[in-house]
MDTraj code that builds the backbone (N, CA, C; nanometers):
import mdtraj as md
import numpy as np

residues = "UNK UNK UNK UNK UNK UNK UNK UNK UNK UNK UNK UNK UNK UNK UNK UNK UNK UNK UNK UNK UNK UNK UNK UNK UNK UNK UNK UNK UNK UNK UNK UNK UNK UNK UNK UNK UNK UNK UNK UNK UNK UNK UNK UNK UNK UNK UNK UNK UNK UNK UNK UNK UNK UNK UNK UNK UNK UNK UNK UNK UNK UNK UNK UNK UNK UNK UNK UNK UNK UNK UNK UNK UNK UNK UNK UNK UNK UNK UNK UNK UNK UNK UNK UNK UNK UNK UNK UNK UNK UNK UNK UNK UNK UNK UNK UNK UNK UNK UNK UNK UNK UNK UNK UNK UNK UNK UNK UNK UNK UNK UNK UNK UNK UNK UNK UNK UNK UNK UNK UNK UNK UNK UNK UNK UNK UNK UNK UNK UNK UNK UNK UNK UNK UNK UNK UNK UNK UNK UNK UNK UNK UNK UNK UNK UNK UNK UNK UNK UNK UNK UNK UNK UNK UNK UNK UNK UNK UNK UNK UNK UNK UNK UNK UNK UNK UNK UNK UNK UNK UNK UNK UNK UNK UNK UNK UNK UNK UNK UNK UNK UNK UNK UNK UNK UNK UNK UNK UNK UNK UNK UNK UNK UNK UNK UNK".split()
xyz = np.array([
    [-4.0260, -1.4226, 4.1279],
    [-4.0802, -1.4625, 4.0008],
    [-3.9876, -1.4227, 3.8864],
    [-3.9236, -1.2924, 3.8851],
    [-3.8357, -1.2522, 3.7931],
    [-3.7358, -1.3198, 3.7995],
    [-3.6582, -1.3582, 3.9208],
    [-3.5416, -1.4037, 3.9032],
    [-3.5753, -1.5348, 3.8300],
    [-3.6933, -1.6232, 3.9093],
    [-3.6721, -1.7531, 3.8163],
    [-3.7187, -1.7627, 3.6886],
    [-3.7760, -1.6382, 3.6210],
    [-3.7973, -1.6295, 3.4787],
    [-3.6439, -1.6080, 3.3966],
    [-3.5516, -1.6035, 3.4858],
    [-3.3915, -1.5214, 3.3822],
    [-3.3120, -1.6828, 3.4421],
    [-3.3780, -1.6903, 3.4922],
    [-3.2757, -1.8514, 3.5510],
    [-3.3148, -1.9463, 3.4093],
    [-3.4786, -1.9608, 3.4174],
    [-3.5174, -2.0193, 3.3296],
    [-3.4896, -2.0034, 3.2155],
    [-3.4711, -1.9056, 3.1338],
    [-3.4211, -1.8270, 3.0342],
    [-3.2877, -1.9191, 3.0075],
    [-3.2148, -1.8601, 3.1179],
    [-3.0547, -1.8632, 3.0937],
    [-3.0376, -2.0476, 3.0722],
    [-3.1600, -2.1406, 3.1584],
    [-3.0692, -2.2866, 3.1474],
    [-3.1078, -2.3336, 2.9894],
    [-3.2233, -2.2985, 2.9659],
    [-3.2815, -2.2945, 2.8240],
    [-3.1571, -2.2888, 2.6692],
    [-3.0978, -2.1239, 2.7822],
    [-3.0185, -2.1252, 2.6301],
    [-2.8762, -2.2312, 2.6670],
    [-2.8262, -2.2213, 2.7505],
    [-2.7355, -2.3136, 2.8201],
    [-2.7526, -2.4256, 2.7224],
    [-2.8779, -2.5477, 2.7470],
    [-2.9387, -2.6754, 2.7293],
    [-2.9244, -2.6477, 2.5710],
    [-2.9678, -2.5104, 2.5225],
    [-3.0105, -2.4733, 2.3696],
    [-2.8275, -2.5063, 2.2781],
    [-2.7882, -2.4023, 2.3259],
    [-2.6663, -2.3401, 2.2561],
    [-2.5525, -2.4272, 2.3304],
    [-2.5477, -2.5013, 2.4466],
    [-2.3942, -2.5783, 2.4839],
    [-2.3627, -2.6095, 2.3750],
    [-2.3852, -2.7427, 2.2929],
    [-2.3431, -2.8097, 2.1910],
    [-2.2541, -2.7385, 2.0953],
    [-2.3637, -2.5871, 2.0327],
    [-2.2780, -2.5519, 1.9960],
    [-2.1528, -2.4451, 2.0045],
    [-2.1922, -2.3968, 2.0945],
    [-2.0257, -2.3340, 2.1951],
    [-1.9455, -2.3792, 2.1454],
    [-1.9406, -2.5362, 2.2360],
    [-1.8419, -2.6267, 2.2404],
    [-1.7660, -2.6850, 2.1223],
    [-1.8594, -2.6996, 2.0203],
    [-1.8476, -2.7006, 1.9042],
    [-1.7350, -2.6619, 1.7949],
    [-1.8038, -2.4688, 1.8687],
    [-1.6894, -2.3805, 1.7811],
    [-1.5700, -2.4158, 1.8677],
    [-1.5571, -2.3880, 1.9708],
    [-1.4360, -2.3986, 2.0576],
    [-1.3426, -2.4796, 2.0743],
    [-1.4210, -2.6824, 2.0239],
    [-1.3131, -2.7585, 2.0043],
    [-1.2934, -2.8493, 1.8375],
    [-1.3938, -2.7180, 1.7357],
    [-1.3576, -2.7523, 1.6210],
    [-1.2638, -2.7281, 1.5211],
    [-1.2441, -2.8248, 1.4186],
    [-1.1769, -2.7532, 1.3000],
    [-1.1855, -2.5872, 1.2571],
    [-1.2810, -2.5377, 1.2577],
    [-1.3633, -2.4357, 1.2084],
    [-1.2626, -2.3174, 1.2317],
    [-1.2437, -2.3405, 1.3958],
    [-1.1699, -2.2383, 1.4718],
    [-1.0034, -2.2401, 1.4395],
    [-0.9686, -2.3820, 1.4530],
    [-0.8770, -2.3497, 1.3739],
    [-0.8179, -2.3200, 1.1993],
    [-0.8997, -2.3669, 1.1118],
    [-0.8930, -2.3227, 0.9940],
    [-0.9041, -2.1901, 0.9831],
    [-1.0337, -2.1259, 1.0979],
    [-0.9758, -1.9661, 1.0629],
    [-0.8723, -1.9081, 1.0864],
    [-0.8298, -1.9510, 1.2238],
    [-0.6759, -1.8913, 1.2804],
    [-0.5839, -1.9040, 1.1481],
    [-0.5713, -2.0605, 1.0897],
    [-0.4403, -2.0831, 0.9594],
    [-0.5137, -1.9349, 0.8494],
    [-0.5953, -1.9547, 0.7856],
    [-0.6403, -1.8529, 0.7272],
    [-0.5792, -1.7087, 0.7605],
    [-0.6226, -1.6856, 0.8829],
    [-0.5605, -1.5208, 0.9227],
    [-0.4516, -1.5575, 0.8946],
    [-0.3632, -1.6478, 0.9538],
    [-0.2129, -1.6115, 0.9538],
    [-0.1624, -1.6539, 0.8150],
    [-0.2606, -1.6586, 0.7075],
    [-0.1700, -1.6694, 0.5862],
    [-0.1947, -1.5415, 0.5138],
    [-0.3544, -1.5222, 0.5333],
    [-0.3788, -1.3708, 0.4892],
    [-0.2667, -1.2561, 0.5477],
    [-0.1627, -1.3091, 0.6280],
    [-0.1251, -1.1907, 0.6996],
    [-0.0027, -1.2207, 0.6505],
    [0.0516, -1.3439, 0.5991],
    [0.1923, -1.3309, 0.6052],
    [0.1747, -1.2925, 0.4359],
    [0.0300, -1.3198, 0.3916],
    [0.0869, -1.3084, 0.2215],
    [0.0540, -1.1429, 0.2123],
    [0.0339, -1.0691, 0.2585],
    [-0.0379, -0.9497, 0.2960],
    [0.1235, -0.8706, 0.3736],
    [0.1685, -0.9412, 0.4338],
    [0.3427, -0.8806, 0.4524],
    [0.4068, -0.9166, 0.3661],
    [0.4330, -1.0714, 0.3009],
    [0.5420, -1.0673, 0.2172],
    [0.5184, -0.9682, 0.0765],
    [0.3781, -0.9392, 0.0104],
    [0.3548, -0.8889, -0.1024],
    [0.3775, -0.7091, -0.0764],
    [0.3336, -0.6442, 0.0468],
    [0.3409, -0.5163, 0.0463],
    [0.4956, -0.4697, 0.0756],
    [0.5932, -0.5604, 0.1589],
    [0.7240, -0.5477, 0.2122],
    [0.8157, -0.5558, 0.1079],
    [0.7742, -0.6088, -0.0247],
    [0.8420, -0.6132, -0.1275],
    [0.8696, -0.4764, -0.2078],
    [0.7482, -0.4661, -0.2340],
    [0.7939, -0.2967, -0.2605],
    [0.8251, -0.1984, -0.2268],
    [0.8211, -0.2157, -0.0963],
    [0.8564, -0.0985, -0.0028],
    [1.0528, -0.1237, 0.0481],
    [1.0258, -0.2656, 0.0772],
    [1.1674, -0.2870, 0.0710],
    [1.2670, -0.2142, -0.0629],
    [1.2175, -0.2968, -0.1571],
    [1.3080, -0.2656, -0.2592],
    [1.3067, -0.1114, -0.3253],
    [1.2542, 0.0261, -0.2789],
    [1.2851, 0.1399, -0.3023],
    [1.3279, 0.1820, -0.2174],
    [1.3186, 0.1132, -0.1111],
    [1.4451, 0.1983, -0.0353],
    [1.5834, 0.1351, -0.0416],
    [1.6176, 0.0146, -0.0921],
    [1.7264, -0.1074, -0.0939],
    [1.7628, 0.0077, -0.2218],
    [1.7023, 0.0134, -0.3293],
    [1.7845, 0.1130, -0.4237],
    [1.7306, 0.2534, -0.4539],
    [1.7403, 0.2881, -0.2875],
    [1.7292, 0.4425, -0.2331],
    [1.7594, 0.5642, -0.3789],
    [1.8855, 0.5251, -0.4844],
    [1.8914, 0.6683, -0.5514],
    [1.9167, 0.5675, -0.6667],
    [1.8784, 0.4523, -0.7400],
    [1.9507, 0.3477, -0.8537],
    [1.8525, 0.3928, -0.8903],
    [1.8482, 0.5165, -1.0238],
    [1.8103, 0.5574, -1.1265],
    [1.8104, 0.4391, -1.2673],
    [1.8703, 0.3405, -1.2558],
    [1.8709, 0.2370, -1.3166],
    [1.8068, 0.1191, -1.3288],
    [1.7453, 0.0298, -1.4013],
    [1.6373, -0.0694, -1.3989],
    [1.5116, -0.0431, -1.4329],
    [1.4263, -0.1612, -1.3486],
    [1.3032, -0.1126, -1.4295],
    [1.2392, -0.1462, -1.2926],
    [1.1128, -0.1223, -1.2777],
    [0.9778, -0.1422, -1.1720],
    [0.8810, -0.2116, -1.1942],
    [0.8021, -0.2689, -1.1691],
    [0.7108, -0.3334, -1.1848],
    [0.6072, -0.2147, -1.1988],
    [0.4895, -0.2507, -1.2172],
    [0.3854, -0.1949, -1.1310],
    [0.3166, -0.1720, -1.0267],
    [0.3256, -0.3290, -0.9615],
    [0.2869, -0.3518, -0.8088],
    [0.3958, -0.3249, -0.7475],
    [0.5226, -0.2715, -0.7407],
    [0.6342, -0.2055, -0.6679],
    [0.6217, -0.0820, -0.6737],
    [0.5612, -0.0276, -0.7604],
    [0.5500, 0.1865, -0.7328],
    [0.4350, 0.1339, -0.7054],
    [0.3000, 0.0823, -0.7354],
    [0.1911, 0.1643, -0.6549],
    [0.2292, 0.1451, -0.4752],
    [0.2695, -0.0191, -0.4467],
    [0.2698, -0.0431, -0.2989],
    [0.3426, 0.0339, -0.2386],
    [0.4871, 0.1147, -0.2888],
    [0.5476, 0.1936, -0.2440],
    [0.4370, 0.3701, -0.2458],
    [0.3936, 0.3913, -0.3470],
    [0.2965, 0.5042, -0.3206],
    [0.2090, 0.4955, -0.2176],
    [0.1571, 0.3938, -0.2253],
    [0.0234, 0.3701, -0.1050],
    [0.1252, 0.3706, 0.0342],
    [0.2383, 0.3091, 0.0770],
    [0.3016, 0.3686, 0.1970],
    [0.3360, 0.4729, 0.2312],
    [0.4050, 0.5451, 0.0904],
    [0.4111, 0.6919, 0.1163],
    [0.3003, 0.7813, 0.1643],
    [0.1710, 0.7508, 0.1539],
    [0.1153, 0.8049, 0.1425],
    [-0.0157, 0.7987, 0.3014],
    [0.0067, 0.6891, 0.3055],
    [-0.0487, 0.6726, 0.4752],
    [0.0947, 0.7183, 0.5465],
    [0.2243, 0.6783, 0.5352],
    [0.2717, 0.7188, 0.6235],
    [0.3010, 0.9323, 0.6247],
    [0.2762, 0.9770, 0.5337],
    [0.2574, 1.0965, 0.5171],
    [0.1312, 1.1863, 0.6256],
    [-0.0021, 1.0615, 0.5872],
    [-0.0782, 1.1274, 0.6267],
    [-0.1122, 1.1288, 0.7935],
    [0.0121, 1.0008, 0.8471],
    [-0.0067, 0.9597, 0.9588],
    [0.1072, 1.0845, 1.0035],
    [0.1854, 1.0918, 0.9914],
    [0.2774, 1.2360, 0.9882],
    [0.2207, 1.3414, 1.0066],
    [0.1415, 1.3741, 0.9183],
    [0.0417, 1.5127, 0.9169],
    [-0.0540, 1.5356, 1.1101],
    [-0.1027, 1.3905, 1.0865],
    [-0.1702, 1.4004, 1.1964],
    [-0.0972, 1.3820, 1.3289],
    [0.0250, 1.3605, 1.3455],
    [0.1304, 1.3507, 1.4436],
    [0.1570, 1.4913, 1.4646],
    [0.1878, 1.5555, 1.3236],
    [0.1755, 1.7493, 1.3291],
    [0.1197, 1.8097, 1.4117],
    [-0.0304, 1.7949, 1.4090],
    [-0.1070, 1.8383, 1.4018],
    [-0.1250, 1.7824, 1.6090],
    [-0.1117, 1.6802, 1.6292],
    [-0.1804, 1.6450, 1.7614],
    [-0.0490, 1.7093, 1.8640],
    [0.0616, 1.7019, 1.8060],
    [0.1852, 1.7663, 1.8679],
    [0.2089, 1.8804, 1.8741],
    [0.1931, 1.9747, 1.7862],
    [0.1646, 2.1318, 1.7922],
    [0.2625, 2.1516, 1.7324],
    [0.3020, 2.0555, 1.6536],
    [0.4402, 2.1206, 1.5556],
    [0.4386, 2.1344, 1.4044],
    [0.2932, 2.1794, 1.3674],
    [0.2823, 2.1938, 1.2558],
    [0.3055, 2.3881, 1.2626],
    [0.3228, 2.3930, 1.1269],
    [0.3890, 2.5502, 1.1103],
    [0.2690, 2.6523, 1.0982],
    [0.2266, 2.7382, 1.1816],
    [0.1203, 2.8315, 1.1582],
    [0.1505, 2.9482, 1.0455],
    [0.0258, 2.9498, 0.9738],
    [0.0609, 3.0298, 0.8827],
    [-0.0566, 3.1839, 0.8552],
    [-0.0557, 3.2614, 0.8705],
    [-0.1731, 3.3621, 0.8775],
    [-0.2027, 3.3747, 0.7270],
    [-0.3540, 3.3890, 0.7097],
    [-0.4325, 3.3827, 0.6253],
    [-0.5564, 3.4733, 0.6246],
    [-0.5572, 3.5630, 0.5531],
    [-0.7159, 3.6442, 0.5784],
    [-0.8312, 3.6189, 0.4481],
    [-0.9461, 3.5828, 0.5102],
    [-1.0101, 3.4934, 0.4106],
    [-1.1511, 3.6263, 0.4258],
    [-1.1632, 3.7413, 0.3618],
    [-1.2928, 3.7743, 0.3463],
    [-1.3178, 3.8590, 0.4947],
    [-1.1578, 3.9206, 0.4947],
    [-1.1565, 4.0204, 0.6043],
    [-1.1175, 3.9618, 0.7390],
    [-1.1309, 3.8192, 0.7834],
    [-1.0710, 3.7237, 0.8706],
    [-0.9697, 3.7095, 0.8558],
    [-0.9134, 3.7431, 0.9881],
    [-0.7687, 3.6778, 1.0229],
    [-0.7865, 3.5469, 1.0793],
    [-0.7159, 3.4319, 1.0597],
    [-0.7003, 3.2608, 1.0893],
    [-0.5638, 3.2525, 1.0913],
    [-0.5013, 3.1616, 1.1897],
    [-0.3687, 3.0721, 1.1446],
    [-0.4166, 2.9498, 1.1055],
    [-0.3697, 2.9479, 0.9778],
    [-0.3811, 2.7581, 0.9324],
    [-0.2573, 2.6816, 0.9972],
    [-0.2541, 2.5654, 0.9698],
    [-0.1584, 2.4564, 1.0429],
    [-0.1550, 2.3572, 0.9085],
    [-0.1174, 2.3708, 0.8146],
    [-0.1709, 2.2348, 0.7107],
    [-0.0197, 2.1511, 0.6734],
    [0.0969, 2.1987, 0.7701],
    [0.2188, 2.1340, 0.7356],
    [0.2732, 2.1518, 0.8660],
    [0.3892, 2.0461, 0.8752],
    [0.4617, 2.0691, 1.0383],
    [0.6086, 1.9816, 0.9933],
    [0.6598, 2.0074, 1.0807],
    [0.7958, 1.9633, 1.0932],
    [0.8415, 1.7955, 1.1015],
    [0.7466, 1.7316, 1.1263],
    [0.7485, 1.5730, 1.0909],
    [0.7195, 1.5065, 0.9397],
    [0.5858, 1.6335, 0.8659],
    [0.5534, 1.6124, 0.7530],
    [0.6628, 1.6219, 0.6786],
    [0.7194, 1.7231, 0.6739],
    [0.8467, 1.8158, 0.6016],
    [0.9573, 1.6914, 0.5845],
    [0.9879, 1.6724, 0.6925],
    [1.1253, 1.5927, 0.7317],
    [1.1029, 1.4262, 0.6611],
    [0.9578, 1.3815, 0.6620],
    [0.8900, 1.2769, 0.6484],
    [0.9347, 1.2805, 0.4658],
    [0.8595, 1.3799, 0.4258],
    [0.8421, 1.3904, 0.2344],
    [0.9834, 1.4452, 0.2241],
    [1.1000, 1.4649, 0.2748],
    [1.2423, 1.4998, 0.2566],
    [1.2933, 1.3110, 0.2393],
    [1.2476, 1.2594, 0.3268],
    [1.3320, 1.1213, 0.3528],
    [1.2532, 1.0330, 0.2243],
    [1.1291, 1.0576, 0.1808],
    [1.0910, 1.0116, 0.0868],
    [1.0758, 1.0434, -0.0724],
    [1.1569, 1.1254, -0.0351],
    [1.1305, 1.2368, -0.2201],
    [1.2337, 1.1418, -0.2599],
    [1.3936, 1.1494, -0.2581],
    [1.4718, 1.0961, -0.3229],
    [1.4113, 0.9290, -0.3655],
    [1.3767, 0.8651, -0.3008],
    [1.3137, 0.7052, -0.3401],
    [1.1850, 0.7033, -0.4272],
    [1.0950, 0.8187, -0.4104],
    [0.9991, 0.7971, -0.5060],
    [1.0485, 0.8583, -0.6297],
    [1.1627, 0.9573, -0.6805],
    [1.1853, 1.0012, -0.7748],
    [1.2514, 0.8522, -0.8353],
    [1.3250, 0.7864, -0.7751],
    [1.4177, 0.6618, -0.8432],
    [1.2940, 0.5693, -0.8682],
    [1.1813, 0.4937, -0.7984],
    [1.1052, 0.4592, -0.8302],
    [1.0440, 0.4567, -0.9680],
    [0.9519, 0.6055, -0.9508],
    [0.9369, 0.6415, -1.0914],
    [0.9793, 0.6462, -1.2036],
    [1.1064, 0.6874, -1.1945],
    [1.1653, 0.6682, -1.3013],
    [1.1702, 0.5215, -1.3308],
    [1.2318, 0.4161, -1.2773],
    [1.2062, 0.2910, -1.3062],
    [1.1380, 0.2152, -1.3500],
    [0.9500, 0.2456, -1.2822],
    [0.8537, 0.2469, -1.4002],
    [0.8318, 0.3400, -1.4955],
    [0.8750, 0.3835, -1.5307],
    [0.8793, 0.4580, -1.6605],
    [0.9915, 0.4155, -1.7125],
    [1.0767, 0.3541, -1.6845],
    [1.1494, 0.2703, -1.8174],
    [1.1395, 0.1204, -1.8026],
    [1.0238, 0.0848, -1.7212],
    [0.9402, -0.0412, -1.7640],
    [0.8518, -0.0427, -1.8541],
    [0.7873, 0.0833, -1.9090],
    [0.7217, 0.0951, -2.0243],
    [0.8149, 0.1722, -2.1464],
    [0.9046, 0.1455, -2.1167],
    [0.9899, 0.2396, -2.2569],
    [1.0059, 0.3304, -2.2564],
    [0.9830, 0.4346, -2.0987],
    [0.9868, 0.5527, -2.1337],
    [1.1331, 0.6004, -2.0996],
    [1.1890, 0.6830, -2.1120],
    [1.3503, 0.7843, -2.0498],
    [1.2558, 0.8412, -1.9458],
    [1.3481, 0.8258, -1.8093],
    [1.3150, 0.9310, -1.7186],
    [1.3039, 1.0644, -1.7165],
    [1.3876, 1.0964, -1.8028],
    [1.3228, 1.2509, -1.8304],
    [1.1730, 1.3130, -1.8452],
    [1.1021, 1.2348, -1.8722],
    [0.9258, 1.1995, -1.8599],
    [0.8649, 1.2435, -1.8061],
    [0.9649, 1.2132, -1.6885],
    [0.8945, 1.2550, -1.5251],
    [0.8781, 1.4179, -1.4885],
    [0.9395, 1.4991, -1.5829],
    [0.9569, 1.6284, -1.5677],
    [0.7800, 1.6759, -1.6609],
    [0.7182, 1.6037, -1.7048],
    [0.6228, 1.6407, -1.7512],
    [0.5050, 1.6545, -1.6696],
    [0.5524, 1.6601, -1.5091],
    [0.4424, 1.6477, -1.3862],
    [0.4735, 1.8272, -1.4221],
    [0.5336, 1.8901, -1.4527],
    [0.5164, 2.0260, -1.4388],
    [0.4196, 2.0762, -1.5375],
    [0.3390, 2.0428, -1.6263],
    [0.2444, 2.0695, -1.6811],
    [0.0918, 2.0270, -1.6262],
    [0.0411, 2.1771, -1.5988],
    [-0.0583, 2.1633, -1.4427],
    [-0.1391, 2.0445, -1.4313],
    [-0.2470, 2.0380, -1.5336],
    [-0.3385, 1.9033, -1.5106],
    [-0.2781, 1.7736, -1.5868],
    [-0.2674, 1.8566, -1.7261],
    [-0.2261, 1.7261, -1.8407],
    [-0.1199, 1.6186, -1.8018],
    [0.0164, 1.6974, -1.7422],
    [0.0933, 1.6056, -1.7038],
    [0.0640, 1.4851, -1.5933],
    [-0.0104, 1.5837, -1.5266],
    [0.0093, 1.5024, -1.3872],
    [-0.1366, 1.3094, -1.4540],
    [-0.2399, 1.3867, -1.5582],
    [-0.3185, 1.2915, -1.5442],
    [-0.2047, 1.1565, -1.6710],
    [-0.0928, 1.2423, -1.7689],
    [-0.0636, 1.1635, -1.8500],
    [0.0330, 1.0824, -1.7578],
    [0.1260, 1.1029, -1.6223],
    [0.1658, 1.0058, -1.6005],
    [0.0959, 0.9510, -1.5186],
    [-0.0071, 0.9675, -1.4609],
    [-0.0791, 0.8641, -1.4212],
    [-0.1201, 0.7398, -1.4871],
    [-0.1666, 0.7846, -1.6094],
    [-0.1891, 0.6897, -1.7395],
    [-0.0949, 0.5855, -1.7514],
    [0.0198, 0.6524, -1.7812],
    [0.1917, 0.5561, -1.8002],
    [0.2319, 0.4825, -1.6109],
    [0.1860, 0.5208, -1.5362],
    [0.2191, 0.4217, -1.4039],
    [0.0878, 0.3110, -1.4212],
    [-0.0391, 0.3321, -1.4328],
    [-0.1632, 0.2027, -1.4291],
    [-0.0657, 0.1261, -1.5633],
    [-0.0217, 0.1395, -1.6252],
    [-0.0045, 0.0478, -1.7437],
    [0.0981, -0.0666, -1.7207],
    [0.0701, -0.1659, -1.8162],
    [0.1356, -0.2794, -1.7832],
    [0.2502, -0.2942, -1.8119],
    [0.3500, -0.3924, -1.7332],
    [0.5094, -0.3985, -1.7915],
    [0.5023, -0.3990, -1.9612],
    [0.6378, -0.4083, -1.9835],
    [0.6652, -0.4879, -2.1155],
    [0.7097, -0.6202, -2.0921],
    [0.6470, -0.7075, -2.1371],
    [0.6294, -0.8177, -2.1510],
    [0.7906, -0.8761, -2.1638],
    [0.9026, -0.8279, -2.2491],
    [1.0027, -0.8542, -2.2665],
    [1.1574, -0.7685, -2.2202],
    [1.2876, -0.7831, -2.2049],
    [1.3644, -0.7582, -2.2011],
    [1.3661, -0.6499, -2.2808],
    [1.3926, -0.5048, -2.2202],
    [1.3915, -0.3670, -2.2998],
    [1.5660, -0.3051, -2.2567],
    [1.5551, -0.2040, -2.3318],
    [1.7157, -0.1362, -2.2744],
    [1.7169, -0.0955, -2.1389],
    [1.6416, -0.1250, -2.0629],
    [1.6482, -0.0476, -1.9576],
    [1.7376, -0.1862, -1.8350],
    [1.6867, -0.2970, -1.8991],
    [1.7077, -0.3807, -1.7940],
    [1.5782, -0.5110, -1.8269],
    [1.5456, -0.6259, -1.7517],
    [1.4968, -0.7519, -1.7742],
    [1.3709, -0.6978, -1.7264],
    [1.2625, -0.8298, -1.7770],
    [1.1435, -0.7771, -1.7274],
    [1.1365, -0.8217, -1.5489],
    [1.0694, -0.7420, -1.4576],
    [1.1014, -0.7569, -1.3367],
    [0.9710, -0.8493, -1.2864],
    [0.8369, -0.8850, -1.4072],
    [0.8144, -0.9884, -1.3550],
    [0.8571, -1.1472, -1.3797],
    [0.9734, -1.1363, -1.4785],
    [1.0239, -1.2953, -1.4919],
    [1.0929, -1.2969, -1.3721],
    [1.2260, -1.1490, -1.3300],
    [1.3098, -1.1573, -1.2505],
    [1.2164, -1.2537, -1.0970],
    [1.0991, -1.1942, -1.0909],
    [1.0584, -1.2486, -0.9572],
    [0.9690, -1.3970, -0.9361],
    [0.9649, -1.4148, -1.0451],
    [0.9058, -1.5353, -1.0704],
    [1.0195, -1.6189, -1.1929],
    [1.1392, -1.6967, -1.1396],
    [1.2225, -1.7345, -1.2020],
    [1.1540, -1.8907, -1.2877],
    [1.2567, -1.8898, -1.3612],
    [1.1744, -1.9937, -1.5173],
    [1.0161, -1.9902, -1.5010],
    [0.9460, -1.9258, -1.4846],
    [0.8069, -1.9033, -1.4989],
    [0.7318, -1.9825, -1.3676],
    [0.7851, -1.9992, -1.2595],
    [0.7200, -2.0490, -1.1741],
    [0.6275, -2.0041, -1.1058],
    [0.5083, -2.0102, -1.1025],
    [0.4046, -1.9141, -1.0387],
    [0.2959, -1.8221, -1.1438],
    [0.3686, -1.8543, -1.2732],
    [0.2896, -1.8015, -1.4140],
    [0.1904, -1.8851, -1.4959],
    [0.0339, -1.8220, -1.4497],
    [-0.0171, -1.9459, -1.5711],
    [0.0066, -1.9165, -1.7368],
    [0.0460, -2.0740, -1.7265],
    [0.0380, -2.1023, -1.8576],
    [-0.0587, -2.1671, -1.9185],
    [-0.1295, -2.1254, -2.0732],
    [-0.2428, -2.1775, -2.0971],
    [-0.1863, -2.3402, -2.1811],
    [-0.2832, -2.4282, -2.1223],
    [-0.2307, -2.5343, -2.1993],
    [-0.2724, -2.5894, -2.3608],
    [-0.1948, -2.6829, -2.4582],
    [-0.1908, -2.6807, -2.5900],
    [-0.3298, -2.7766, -2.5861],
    [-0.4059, -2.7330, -2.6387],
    [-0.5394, -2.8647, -2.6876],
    [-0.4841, -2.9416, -2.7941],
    [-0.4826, -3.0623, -2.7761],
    [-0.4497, -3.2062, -2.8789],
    [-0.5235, -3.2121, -2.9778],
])
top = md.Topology()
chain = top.add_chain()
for i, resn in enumerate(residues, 1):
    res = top.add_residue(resn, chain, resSeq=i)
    for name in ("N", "CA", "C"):
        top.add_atom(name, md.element.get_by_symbol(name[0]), res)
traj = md.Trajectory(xyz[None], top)
């Protein structure tokens, strides 16, 4: 009796749902999503590879200017690949023990290791050139950047000066780097003249 209650069941949904199986399987649908992923993915590589490319392409060129979407995308890599580092430390046993007595407890912490170290060594020199670059996309002298040594204030005032927007025009530092990437304005809306 059970079995032919799950037989019955099963031709039901069979008879129910074939159509549309088949449906998804030999429709548009399926493939419009596939084109979809693979554009989400290539515009999702070409936009993040740009910035990451180009600070390391001018590894120590203290010169020019940055966009904005070129230091943050380069921060946001630094910063997973840091933390993916940390945890490579940490699962490898080559993070550095350090003794700590917290309230009469002795502990070894582990909160740095020899991949992290070596990791933020290969990346310090490119985010210092970076920075500086946006900061003389807004007009500032790199010297600026030395104002991260003032404990909270600095660190929140250049935060302030990296969210902010290019300059719109050609400054001493160099061209604006979003005409450079979008040449004679291609890809820029323009609002149109009402008659």
């Amino acid at each position: 009796m059970y079995v032919d209650t799950c037989y019955d069941l099963k031709c039901k949904w069979q008879k129910k749902y074939r159509g549309l199986v088949k449906s998804i399987q030999t429709n548009e649908y399926l493939i419009a999503y596939r084109k979809l992923g693979q554009a989400i993915a290539e515009a999702v590589k070409r936009n993040t590879n740009t910035g990451i490319i180009r600070a390391f392409v001018k590894y120590a060129n203290f010169n020019g200017r940055a966009c904005r979407k070129e230091f943050w995308v380069f921060v946001t890599f630094l910063v997973v690949t840091l933390a993916a580092l940390l945890f490579a430390d940490r699962y490898l046993g080559t993070a550095f023990p350090i003794p700590l007595e917290i309230g009469g407890v002795h502990r070894i912490i582990r909160p740095v290791g020899l991949l992290s170290v070596l990791g933020f060594l290969v990346f310090l020199t490119p985010l210092i050139a970076v920075a500086i670059r946006r900061l003389h996309d807004i007009r500032r002298e790199g010297w600026w950047l030395l104002i991260i040594l003032v404990p909270v204030l600095g660190f929140l005032t250049l935060l302030f000066w990296f969210c902010q927007d290019s300059q719109p025009r050609d400054n001493r530092y160099g061209s604006d780097p979003k005409q450079a990437s979008h040449p004679k304005g291609i890809g820029i809306r323009r609002r149109r003249r009402r008659r």
